[in-house]
N, C-alpha and C positions, 0 to 999 in steps of 0.2 A: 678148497671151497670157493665158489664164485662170489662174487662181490663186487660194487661198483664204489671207488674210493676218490676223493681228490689228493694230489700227492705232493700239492702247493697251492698258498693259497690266489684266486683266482686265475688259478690251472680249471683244468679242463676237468668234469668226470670222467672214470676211464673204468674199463673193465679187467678185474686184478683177479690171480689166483691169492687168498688170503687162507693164513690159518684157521683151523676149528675155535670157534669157543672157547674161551678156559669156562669149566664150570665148577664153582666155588660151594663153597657145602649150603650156603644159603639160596643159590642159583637154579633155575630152570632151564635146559636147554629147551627153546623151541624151533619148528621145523618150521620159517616164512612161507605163510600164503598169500599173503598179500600186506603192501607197506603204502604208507599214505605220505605223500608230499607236501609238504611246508614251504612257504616261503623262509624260515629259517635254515631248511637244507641250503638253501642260494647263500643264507648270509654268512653262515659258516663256510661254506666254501668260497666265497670272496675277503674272507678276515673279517667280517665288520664286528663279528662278536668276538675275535682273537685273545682279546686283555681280559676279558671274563668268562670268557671258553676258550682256554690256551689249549687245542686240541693237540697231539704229537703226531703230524703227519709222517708219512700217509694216514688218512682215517676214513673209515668206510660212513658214510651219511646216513641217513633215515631214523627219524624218530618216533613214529610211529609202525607197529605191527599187528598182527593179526595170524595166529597159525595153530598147529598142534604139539603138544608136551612131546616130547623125544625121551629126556630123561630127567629126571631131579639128582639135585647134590641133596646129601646125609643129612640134614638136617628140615628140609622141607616138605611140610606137613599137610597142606591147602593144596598141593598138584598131583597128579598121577600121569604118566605116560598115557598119552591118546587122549587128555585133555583139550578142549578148542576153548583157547585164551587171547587176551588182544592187553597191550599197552602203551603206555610212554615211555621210554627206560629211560631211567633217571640219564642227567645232562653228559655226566662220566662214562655213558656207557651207552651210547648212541651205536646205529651200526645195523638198521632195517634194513638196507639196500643189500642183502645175500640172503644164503640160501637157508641158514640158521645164525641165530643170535642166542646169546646167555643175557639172561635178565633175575634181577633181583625177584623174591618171591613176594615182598613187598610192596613193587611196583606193579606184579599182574594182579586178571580179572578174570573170571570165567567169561568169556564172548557171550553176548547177548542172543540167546538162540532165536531169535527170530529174525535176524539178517543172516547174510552173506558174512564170508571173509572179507569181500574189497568192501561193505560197508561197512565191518568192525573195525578195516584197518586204517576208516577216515575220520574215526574220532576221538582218539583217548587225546591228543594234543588240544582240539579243537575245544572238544568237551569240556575236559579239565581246567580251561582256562575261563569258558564261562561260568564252569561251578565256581573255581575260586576268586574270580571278579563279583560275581552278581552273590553267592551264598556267602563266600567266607568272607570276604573283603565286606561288598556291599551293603549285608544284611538286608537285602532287596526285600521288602516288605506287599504282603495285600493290598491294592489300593495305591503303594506308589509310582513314581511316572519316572523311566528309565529311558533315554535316548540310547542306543547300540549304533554305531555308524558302521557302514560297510555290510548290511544288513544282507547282501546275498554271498557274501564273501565263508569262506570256512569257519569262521568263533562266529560272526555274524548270523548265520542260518541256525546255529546253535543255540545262542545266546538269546535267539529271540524267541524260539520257542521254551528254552529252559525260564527268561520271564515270564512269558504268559503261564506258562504252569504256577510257577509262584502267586502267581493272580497282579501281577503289574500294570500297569499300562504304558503299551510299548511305541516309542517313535522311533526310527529307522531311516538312515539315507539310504539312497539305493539311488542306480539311473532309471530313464523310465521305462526303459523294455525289462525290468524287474521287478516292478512296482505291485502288479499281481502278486509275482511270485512270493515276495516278502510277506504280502500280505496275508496268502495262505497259510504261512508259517505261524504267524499271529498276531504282526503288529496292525498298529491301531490307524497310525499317522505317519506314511509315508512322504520322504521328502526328498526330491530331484536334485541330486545334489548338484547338476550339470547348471539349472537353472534358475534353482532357488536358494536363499540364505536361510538354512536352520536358526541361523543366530534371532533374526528377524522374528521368526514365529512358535517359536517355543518360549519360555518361560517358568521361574518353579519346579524345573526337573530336581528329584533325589540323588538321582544316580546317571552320571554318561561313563558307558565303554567308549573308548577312545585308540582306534586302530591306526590313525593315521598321522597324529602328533603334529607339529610346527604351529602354524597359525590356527589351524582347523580344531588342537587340544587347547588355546588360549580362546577360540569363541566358543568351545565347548563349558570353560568355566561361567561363563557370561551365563548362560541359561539354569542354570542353578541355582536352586534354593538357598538362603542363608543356611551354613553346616553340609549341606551337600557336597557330594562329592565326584572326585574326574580319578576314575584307572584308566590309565595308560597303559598298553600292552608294545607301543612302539616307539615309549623312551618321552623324555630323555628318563636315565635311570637315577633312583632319589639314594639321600642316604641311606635309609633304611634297606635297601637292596644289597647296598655296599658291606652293611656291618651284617647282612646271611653270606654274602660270599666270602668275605672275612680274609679279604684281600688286604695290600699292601697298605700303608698311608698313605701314600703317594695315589694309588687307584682312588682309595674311597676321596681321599678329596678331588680328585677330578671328578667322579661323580657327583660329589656332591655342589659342584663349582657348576658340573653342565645341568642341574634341573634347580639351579639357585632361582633364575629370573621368573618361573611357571611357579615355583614355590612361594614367592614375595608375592605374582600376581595372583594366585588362591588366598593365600592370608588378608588384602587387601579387600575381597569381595568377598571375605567370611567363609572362606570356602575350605576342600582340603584336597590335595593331588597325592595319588599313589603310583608307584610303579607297580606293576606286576610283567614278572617273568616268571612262570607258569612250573611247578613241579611237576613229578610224579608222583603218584600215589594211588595205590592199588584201590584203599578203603573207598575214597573217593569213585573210582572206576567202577567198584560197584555198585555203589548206588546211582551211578549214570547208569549202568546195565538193567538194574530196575525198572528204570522209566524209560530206559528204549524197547523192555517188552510187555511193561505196558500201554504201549502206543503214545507216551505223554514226548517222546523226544525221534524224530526219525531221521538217520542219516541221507547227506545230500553230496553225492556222489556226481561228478558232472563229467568225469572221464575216466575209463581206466585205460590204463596201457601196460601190455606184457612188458615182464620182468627184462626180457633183452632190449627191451626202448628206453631203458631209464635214463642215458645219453638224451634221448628227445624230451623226455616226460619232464627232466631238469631244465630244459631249455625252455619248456612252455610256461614255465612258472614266470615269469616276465611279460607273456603275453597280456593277462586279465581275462576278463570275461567270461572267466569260468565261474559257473555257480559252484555252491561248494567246496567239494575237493578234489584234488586228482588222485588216483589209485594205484599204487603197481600191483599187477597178478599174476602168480608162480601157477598159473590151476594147469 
């Protein structure tokens, strides 16, 4: 089977003959139609997530997909062969980038029939992370006021249309050749991030998603309500993260040692900071799928490239300026 895999880290991607699937009695094989690019494909393949994703190189990348049911293991109830399904597979079991993957029966969805493949295959990552920032984390409410930074970016275009569904009101950075564009999506109060300071003109937010961490998650606390709260989706990561991975003592206190100083500055300003680093979960997915064909969430696709580009498609993930996501397509 084809596949594109890194074989060390901050090696190169490369194109590999790799074995089939194993598929597990609880397992789906599905046939890739299309796989969505992450900037964590990049981070994983440069080590930065190594001590918390010890992958066993070689490993083939992509975490998100989009395709049809091939065959099911004994056990699985929810799929049928010639099903069109789309996921995240859990973090052990990554591996979008070829031509079929095995995924738990847990982590899939029925694909939302009113897109495409390359648009189902740009959001279970994306999506999932806004539902469980803003729904499960956040408890984002009617009426309250939610900052989303990075507002054209992939969780970004999501997140802002998954709060306005909620009935939020929504502020956004973005640059300003974006500034429409977010706004379409459905924020209220867009903000330049090139030339203006968020910190300045906001005030009494509930809720910030926070894509971009260092200084930018420490003035994200500043605009916050007494009790409000900062997710972080790009670190630093808290204890609590540490005792789900249920790693070493030695890892969890380095974790809990690197988001010590953002912890002390939220308790000081009444506040609270979360990590989140995003699961899978099927249940989840489908009630994204719900509201992708209800028109209430739509994917934002801003490149695809065939499945023999993924050499370039990984390289462009560095560049910016892509709204949304990039795509790979097997069609």
């Amino acid at each position: 089977m084809q596949a594109f895999v890194v074989r060390h880290y901050k090696g190169p991607v490369e194109p590999a003959d790799v074995p089939e699937p194993v598929v597990g009695e609880h397992d789906v094989l599905v046939q890739v139609r299309a796989a969505g690019l992450n900037l964590l494909d990049e981070k994983i393949r440069t080590g930065e997530f190594k001590l918390v994703l010890p992958y066993k190189l070689p490993q083939i990348l992509g975490n998100d997909v989009a395709g049809t049911v091939l065959a099911v293991g004994a056990k699985v109830r929810g799929f049928a062969p010639g099903d069109e399904v789309y996921a995240r597979p859990g973090k052990e079991r990554i591996g979008t980038f070829a031509e079929r993957i095995a995924v738990a029966e847990a982590d899939l969805a029925l694909k939302p029939v009113s897109v495409s493949f390359e648009e189902a295959a740009s959001l279970p990552l994306v999506a999932l992370t806004a539902w469980q920032a803003l729904v499960e984390r956040g408890n984002l409410q009617p009426g309250q006021r939610v900052l989303i930074h990075g507002g054209a970016g992939g969780v970004g275009t999501i997140a802002i249309q998954l709060a306005k569904h909620l009935g939020a009101t929504v502020a956004t950075t973005a640059g300003s050749s974006n500034a429409d564009f977010v706004r379409e999506l459905g924020a209220d109060i867009v903000i330049d991030y090139r030339t203006q300071d968020f910190e300045q003109l906001l005030d009494g937010y509930d809720l910030v998603l926070d894509s971009v961490g260092g200084k930018n998650l420490e003035k994200s606390l500043r605009v916050l309500r007494p009790g409000g709260k900062a997710i972080g989706i790009a670190g630093p990561p808290d204890p609590a993260f540490a005792r789900e991975l249920g790693k070493s003592a030695v890892l969890r206190l380095m974790m809990t040692v690197l988001s010590s100083r953002i912890r002390r500055q939220a308790r000081r300003l009444g506040v609270t900071y979360e990590f989140l680093f995003m699961r899978a979960d099927g249940d989840q997915l489908r009630r994204i799928t719900a509201l992708v064909d209800a028109g209430a969430l739509r994917a934002v696709v801003g490149r695809v490239f065939d499945f023999d580009q993924t050499v370039q498609a990984m390289q462009s993930l560095d560049q910016g300026g892509l709204r949304g996501k990039a795509v790979l397509s097997r069609r």
